[in-house]
N, C-alpha and C positions, 0 to 999 in steps of 0.2 A: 555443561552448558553448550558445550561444539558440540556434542549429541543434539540436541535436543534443537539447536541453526538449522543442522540437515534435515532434518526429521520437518521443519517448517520448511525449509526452503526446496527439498524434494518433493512435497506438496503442493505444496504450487508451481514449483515446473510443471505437474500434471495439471494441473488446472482448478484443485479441487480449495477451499479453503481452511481456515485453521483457525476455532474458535479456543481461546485458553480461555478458560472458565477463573471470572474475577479480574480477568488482565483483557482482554479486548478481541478480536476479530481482525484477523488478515486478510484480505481477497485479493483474486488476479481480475482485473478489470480491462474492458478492451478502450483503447485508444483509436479512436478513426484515424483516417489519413485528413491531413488540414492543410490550410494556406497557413503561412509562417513567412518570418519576415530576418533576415540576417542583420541584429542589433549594428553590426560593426559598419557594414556598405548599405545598408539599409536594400538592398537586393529583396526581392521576392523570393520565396521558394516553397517547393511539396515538403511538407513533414508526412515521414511517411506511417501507415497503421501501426501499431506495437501494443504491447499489454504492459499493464504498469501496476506496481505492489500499491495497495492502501490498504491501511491500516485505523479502525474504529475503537476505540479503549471504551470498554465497561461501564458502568456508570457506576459501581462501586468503585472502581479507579482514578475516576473522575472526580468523584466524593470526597475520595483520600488527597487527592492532591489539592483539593480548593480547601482542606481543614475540616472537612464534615467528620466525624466518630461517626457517621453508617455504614 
């Protein structure tokens, strides 16, 4: 199973994505830079650009999890 993290998770360092077939889709997505706001002093502030993991599941996986046998 740690095999198989890296193997995902060195993949998308590179940028590339990671479909497992029956189980869902990984992607690296770009995040712009945005206004953001500090919950705590309510301050303003730049959130800055970053790439962030998402993740789409299958819709056979989807299937299995709402009770469907397809």
């Amino acid at each position: 199973m740690e095999t198989l993290l890296e193997i995902i998770k060195s993949t998308l360092e590179s940028g590339d994505d990671v479909l497992v077939s029956g189980f869902g889709k990984f992607c690296v997505k770009h995040k712009w830079a945005r206004k953001g706001r500090n919950p705590a002093t309510g301050e303003s502030a730049i959130l800055p650009a970053r790439r962030v993991v998402t993740f789409k599941c299958s819709g056979q996986l989807r299937a299995k999890v709402n009770g469907s046998k397809s």
